[in-house]
C-alpha distance (Angstrom), angle and dihedral (degrees) to the residues before:
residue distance angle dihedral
X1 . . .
X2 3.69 . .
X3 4.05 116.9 .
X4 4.35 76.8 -136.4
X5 3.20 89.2 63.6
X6 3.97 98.5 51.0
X7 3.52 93.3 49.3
X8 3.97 89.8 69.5
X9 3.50 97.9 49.5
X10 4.57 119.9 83.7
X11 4.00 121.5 -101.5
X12 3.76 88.4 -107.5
X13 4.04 93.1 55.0
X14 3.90 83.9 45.6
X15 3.72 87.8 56.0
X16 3.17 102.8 45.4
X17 4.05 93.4 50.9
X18 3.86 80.7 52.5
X19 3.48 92.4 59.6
X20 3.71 95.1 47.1
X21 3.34 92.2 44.5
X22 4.00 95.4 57.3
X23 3.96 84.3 47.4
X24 3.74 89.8 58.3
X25 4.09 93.1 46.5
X26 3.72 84.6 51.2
X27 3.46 92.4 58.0
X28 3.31 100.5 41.8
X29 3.97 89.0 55.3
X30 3.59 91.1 44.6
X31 4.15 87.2 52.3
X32 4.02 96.6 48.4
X33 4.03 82.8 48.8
X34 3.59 94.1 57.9
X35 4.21 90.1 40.9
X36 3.96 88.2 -115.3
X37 3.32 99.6 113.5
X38 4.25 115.7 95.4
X39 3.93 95.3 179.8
X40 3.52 117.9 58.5
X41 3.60 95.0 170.2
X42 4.06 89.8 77.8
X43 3.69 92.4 75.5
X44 4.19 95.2 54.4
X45 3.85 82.6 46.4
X46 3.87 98.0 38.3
X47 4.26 82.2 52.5
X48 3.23 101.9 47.1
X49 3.85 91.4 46.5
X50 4.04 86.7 54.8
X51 4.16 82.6 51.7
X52 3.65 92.8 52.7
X53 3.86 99.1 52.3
X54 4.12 89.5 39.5
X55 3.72 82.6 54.0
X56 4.18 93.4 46.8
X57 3.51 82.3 46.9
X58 3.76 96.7 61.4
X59 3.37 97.8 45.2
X60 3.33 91.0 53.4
X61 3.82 97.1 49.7
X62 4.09 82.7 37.9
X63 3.93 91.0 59.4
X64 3.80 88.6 39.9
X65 3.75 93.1 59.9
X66 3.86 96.0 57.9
């Protein structure tokens, strides 16, 4: 996922990534919790993924504002 790439998509889209996103981290917790989960690197990517569209997000609502 490119931050690029998020910039072209709507607020609503970006939302509703967000959203999906959380659910996936969620599951991912709930997975190394119960010892099923093989690759732990998915939750440092599934964060950071979250970041980037919270950070689109502001901008947006940043550039909105003025």
């Amino acid at each position: 996922m490119n931050a690029n790439d998020l910039r072209d998509k709507t607020v609503d889209e970006l939302r509703d990534m967000l959203a999906s996103m959380k659910k996936e981290s969620f599951n991912l917790r709930f997975q190394q919790a119960t010892g099923q989960l093989e690759n732990t690197s998915g939750i440092k990517a599934a964060r950071r993924n979250a970041a980037r569209v919270k950070t689109i997000l502001n901008e947006k609502a940043a550039a909105a504002a003025e």
